[in-house]
PLY file of the C-alpha trace (Angstrom):
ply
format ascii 1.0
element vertex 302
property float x
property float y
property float z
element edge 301
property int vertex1
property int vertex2
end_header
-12.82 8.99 -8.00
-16.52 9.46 -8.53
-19.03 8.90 -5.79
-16.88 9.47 -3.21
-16.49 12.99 -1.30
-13.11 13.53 0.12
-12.10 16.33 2.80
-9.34 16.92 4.56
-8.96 19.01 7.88
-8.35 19.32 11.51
-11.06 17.86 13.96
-10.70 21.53 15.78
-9.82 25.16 14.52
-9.93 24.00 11.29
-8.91 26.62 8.79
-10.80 28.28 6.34
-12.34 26.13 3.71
-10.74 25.12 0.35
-11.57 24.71 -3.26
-9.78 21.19 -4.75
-10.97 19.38 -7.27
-11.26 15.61 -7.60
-10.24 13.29 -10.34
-12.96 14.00 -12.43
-12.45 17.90 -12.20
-15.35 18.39 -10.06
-15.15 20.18 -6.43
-15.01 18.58 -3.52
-15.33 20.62 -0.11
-12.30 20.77 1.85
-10.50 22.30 5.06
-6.70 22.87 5.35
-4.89 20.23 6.84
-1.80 20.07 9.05
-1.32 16.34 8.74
2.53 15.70 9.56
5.02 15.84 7.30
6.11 12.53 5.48
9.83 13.12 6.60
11.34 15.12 9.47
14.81 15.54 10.13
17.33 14.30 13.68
20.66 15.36 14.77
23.07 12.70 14.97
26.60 11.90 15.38
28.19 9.63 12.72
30.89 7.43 13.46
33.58 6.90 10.80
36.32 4.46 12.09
38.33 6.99 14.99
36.54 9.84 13.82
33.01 11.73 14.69
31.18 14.15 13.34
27.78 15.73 14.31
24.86 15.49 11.13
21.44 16.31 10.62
20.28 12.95 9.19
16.37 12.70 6.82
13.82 10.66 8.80
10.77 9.36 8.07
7.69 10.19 10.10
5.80 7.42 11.66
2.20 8.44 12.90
-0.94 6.65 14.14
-3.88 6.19 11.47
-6.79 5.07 12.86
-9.18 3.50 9.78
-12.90 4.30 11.07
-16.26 3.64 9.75
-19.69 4.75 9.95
-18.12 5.74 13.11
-16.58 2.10 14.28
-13.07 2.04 14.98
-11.57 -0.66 12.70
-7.78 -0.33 12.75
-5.01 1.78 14.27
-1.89 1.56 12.29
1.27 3.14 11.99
2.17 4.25 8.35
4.01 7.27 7.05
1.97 10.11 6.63
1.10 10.79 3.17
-0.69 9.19 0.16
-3.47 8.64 2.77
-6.79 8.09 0.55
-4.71 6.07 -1.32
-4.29 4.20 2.04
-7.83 4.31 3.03
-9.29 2.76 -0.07
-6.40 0.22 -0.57
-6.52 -1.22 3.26
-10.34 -1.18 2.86
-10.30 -3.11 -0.36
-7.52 -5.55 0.48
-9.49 -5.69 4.25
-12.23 -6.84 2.02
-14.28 -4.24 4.07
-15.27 -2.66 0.19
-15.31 -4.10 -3.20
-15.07 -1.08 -5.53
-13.73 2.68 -4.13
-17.42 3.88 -4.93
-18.91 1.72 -1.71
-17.05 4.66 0.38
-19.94 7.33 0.67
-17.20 9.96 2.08
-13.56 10.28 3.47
-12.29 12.37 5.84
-8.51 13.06 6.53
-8.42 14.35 10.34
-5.68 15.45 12.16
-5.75 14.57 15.67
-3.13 15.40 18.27
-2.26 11.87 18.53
-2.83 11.00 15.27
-4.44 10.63 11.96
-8.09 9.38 11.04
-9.03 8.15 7.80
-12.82 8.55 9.01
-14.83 6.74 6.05
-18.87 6.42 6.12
-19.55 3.14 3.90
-22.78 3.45 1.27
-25.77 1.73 2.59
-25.69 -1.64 1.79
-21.67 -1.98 2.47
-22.53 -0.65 5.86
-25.06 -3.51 6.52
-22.44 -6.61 5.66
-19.25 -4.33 7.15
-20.75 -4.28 10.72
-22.13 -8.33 9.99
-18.50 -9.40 9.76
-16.93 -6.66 12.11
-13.54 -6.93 13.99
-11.23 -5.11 15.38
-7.35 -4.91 14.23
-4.81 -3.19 15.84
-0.89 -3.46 15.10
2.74 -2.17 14.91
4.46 -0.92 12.14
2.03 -2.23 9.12
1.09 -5.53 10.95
-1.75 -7.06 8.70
-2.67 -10.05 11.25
-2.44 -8.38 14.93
-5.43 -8.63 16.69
-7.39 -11.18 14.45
-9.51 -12.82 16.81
-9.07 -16.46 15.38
-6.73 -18.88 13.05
-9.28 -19.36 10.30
-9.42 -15.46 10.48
-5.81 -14.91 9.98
-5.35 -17.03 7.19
-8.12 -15.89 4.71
-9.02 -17.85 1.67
-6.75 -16.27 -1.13
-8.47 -15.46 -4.30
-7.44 -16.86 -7.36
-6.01 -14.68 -10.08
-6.85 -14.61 -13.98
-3.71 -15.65 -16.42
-2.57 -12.01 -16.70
0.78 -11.43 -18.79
3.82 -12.45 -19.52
7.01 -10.78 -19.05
10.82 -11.12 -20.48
13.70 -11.49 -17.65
14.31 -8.04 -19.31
11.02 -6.64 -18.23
11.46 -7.75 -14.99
15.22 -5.81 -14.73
13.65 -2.95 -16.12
10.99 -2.87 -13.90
13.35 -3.07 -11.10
15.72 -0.53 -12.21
12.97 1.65 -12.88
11.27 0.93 -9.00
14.65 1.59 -7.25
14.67 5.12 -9.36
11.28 6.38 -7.95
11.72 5.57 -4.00
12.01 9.77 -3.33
11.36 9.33 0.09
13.59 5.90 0.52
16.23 7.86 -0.96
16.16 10.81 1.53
16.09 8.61 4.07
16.87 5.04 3.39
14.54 3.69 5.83
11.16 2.55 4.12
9.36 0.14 1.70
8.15 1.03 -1.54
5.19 -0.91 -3.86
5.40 -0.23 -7.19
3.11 -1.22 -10.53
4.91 -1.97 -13.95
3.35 -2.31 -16.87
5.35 -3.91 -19.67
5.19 -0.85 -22.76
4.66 1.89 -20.03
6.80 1.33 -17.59
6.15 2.52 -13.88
2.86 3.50 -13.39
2.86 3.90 -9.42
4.80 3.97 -6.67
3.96 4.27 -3.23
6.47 4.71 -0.09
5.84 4.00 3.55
7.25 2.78 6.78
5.37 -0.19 6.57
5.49 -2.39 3.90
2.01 -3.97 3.75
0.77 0.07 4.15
2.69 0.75 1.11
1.44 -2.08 -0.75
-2.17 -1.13 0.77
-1.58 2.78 -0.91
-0.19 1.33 -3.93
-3.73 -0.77 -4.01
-5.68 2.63 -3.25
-3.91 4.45 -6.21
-4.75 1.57 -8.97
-8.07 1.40 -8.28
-8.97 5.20 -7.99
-7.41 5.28 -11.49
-9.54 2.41 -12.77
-5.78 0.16 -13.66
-6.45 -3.37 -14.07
-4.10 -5.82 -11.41
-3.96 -8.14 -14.24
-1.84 -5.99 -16.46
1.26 -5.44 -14.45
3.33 -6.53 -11.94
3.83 -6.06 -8.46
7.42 -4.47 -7.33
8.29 -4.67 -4.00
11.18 -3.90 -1.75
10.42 -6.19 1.16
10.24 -9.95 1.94
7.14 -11.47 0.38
5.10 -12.58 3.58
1.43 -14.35 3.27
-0.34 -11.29 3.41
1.44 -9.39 0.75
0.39 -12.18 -1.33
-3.09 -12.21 -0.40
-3.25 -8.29 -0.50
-1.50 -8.90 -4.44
-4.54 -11.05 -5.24
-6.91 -8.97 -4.24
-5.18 -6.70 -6.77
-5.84 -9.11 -9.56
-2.43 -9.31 -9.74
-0.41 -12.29 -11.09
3.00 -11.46 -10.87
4.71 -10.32 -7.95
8.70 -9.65 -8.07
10.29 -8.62 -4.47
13.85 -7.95 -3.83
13.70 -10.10 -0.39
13.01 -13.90 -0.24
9.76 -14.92 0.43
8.35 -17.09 3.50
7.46 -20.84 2.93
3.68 -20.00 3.48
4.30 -17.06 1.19
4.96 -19.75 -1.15
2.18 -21.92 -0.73
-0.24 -19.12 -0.67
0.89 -17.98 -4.08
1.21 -21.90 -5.98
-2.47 -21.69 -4.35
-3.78 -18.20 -6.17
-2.02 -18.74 -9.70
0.81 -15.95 -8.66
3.72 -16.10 -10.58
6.17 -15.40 -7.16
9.75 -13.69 -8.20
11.86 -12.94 -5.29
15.45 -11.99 -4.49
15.76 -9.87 -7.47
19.05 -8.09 -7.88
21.08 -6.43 -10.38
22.30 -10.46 -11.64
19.46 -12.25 -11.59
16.45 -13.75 -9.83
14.53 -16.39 -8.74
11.07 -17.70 -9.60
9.33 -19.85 -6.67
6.10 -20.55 -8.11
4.31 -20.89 -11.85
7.45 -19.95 -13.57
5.47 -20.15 -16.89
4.76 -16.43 -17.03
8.38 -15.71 -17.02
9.38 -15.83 -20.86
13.15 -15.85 -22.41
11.89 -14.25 -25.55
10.00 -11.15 -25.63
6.26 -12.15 -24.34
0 1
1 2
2 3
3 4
4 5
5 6
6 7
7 8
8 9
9 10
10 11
11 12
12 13
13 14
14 15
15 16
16 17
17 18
18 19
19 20
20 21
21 22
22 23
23 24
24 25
25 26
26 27
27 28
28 29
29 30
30 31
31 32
32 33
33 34
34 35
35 36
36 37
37 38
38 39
39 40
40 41
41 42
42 43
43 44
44 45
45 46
46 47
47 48
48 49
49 50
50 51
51 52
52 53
53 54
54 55
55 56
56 57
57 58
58 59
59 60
60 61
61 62
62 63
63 64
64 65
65 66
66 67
67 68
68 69
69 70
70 71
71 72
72 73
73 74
74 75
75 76
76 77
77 78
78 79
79 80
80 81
81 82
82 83
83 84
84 85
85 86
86 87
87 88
88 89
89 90
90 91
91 92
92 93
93 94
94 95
95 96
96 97
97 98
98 99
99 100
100 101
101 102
102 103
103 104
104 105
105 106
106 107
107 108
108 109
109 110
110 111
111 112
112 113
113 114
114 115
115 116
116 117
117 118
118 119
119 120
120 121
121 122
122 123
123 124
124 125
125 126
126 127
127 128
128 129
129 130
130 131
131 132
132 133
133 134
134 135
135 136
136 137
137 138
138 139
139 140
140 141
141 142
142 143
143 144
144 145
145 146
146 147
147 148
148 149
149 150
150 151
151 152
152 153
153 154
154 155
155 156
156 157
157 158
158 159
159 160
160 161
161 162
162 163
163 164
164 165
165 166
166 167
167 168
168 169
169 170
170 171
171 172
172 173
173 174
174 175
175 176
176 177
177 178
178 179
179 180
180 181
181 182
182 183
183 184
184 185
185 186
186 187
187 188
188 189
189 190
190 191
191 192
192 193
193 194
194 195
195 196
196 197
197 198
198 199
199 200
200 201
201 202
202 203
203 204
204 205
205 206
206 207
207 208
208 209
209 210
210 211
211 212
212 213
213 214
214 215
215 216
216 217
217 218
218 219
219 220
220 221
221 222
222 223
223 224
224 225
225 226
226 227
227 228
228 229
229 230
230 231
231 232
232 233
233 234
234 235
235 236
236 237
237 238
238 239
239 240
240 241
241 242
242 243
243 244
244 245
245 246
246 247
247 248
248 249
249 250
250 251
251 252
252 253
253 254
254 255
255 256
256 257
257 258
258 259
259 260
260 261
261 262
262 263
263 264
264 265
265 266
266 267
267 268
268 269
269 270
270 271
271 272
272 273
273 274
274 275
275 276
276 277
277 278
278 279
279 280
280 281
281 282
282 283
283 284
284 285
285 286
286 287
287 288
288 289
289 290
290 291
291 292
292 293
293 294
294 295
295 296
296 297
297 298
298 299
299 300
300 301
């Protein structure tokens, strides 16, 4: 990711310093890091009709990231604890806080006793219109609307998408199977939401776990565009409901196709007739169903 500096350390008795390399090969200063581990492990006692049995059962972690910058609180969220620059430049792009992963001057991971911080200094000029529109957010579990201050704030204009592609039912099974495959963490503990980016030729091209589903779609965001991968030439998996905000957050993307294995909400709906998303929900292993501009859905191979 050029033109940003990452580190990663404790805010106190930090280790000694680290040699990683970013994208590009080039070194990037760094501390060791005892962030918490994505998944932790509980004893338990299962229940099988009339009989019992004590178990060590896979957890996932839930932990407190607080998104800062140019030392301004912004958020506090709870999200799983890993894939977290991924998180920091997808919330802060889909926030609309930055409009390209090189208007973050620097990111630090921080472990905190209570917490994580994501503790981002913005480049000049994004500094200037972040604290001109400034407000603060803080929710549960991946809430993308606690806290807004105002109506008109909570429901943002949605940007329209370009055309995009086209994809086959078959693509869109494929893409499915191939989502449901790559959940690692889901499927050591069957207890979060996963994002995931198709792209019909390659196949899966990212997949991003979490708690929270709007923080995994917000990772999944952060992965894309460190890579430089165009919204417009995939499609959006996702495990959860489709909710306004996932839509908006898929739009930001570039997005135009969005296929979830839950229903959608009505405003979900509206929101995506409004930005040109195709909107496929309720996709099993028989079938789906399209709720808005079904013309990107093709019988024949597109």
């Amino acid at each position: 990711m050029a033109g940003v500096a990452l580190a990663y350390g404790q805010e106190c008795g930090a280790m000694a310093p680290a040699s990683i390399l970013d994208e590009e090969g080039h070194s990037l200063s760094s501390r060791a890091c005892a962030l918490p581990a994505a998944v932790g492990s509980a004893p338990c006692i299962a229940q099988r009709g009339d009989s019992a049995e004590c178990r060590i059962r896979s957890v996932p972690e839930e932990t407190p990231v607080a998104l800062t910058y140019n030392g301004a609180s912004y958020a506090v969220m709870m999200a799983t604890p890993s894939d977290l620059v991924d998180y920091a430049i997808g919330f802060s792009l889909a926030e609309g806080v930055i409009g390209h992963p090189a208007d973050i001057a620097s990111l630090d991971v921080l472990s905190h006793d209570a917490g994580v911080e994501l503790r981002m200094w913005l480049a000049p000029a994004q500094a200037a219109t972040f604290f001109e529109r400034r407000r603060r957010l803080t929710g549960p579990t991946g809430c993308g609307l606690c806290g807004i201050e105002s109506l008109t704030a909570a429901l943002p204009e949605v940007r329209p998408v370009s055309e995009g592609i086209a994809v086959t039912h078959q693509t869109i099974m494929t893409a499915l199977s191939a989502l449901v495959s790559a959940q690692t963490l889901n499927g050591a503990t069957r207890a979060v939401h996963a994002a995931g980016f198709f792209v019909p030729g390659t196949g899966l091209v990212s997949v991003r776990e979490d708690v929270g589903r709007h923080n995994a779609l917000d990772k999944l965001i952060g992965d894309l565009a460190r890579h430089d991968v165009a919204g417009a030439t995939g499609v959006v998996m996702l495990t959860s409901r489709v909710s306004v905000d996932m839509v908006h957050k898929a739009s930001v993307l570039g997005a135009s196709i969005i296929v979830a294995i839950s229903a959608p909400t009505a405003l979900a709906i509206r929101t995506a007739e409004r930005a040109g998303v195709t909107l496929v929900a309720v996709a099993r292993d028989d079938g789906f169903e399209v709720f808005a501009h079904p013309h990107r859905i093709c019988a024949e191979r597109a």
